[in-house]
C-alpha positions as CSV (number, residue, x, y, z in Angstrom):
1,X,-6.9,-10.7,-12.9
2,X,-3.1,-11.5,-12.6
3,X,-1.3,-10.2,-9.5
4,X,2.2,-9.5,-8.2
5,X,1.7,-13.2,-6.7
6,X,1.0,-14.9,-9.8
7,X,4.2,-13.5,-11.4
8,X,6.5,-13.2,-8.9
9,X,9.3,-15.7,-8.8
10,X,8.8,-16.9,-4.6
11,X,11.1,-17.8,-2.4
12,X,13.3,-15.1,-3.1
13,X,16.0,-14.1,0.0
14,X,17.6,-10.9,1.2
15,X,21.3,-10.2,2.1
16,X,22.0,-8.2,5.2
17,X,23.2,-4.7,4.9
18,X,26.6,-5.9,6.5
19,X,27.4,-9.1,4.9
20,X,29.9,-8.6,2.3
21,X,29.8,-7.8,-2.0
22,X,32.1,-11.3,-2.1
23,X,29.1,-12.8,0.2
24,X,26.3,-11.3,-1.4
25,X,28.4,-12.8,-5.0
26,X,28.5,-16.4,-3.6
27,X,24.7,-16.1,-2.5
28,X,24.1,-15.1,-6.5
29,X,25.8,-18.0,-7.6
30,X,24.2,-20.6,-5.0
31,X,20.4,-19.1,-5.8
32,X,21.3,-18.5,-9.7
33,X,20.0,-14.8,-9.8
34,X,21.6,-11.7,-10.5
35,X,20.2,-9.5,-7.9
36,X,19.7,-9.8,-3.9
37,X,17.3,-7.5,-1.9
38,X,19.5,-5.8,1.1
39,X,17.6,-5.8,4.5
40,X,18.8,-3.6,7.5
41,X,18.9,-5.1,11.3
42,X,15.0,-4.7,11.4
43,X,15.1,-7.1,8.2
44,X,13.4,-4.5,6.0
45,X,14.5,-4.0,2.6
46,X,17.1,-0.9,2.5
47,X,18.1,-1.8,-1.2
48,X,19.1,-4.2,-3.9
49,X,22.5,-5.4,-5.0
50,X,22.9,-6.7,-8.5
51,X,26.0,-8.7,-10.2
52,X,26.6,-5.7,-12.2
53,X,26.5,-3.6,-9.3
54,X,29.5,-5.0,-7.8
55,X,31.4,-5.3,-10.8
56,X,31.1,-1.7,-11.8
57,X,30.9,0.1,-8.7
58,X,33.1,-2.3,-6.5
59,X,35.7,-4.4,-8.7
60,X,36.3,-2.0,-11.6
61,X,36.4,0.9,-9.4
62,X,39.0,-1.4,-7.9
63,X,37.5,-1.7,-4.0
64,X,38.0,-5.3,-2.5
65,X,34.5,-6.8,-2.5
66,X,36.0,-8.9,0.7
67,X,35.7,-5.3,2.4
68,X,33.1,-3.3,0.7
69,X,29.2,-4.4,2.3
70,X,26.1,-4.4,0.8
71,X,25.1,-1.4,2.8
72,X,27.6,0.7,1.5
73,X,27.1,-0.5,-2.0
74,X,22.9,0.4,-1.9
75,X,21.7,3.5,-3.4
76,X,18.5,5.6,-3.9
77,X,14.7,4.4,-2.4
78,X,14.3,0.7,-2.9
79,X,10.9,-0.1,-4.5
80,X,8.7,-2.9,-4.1
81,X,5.1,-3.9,-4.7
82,X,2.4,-5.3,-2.9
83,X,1.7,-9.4,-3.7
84,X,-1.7,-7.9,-4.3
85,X,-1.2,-4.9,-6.7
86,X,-2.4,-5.8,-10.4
87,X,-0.2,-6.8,-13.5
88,X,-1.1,-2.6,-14.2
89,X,1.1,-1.2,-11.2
90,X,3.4,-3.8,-11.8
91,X,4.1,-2.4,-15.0
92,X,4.2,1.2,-14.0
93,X,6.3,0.9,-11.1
94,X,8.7,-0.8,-13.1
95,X,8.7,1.4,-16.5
96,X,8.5,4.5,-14.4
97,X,11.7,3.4,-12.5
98,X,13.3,1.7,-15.0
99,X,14.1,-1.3,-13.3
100,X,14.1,-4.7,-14.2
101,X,13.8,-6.8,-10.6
102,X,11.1,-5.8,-8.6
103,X,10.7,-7.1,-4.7
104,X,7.5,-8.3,-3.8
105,X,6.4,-8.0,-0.3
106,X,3.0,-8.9,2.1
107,X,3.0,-7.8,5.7
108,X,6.2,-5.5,5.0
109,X,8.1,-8.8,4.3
110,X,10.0,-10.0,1.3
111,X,8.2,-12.9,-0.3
112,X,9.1,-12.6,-4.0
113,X,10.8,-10.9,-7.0
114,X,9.1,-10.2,-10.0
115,X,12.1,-10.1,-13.1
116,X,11.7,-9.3,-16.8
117,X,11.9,-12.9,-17.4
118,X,8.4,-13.4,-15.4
119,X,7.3,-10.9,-17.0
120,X,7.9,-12.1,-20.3
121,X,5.4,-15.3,-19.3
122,X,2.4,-12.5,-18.5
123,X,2.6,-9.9,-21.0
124,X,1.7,-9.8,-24.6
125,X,4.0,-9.6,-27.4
126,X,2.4,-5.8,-27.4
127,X,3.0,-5.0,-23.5
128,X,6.4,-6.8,-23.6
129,X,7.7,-4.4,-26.7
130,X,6.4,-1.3,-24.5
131,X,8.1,-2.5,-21.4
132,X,11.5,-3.2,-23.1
133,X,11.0,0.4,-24.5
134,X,10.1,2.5,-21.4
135,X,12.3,0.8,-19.1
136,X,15.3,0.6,-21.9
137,X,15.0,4.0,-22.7
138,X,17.5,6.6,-22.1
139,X,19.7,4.0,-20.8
């Protein structure tokens, strides 16, 4: 049976909650990903920043991104999944949340992220339609 694991792209890093969106921007473009997990001082995940993320909400809403942290950029409950949960909850945690990147963590540590493009290597033609439609939707 597949797992988080299996899917997951490893070695993925986290940004601190104080480091910078023009930090957090650089780290994108060293790593070549689109999306950074944000850890707090206890270097557990407090939320993710994405590319868009500090285009829209930072740049266009025209903050400095030399001032404006990750910290003050997160929003909402960051989710994540267990290495060990099934290709099943995978799916469901990311259709029911709508989200695209999904941090995978063992022993409440960050050791992976699980994107649509991973997904994409799993899924059937079948379950890759649904996904694209339930986490698509609405948007």
């Amino acid at each position: 049976m597949t797992n988080a694991r299996d899917m997951m792209h490893s070695g993925a890093q986290s940004i601190p909650a104080t480091e910078t969106l023009t930090r957090a921007a650089m780290m994108m473009r060293q790593l070549n990903v689109g999306a950074l997990p944000i850890s707090d001082s206890n270097d557990r995940m407090c939320g993710i920043v994405t590319d868009r993320d500090i285009v829209v909400m930072c740049v266009a809403a025209g903050m400095d991104p030399a001032k404006m942290t990750c910290g003050e950029l997160a929003q909402g409950t960051p989710r994540w999944i267990s290495a060990d949960a099934d290709l099943k909850d995978v799916l469901d945690m990311m259709e029911s949340h709508q989200i695209r990147r999904l941090p995978v963590v063992e022993n409440k540590r960050l050791i992976g992220m699980i994107s649509e493009a991973d997904l994409a290597h799993h899924l059937t033609d079948a379950q890759l339609h649904e996904f694209v439609e339930k986490v698509y939707a609405g948007r």
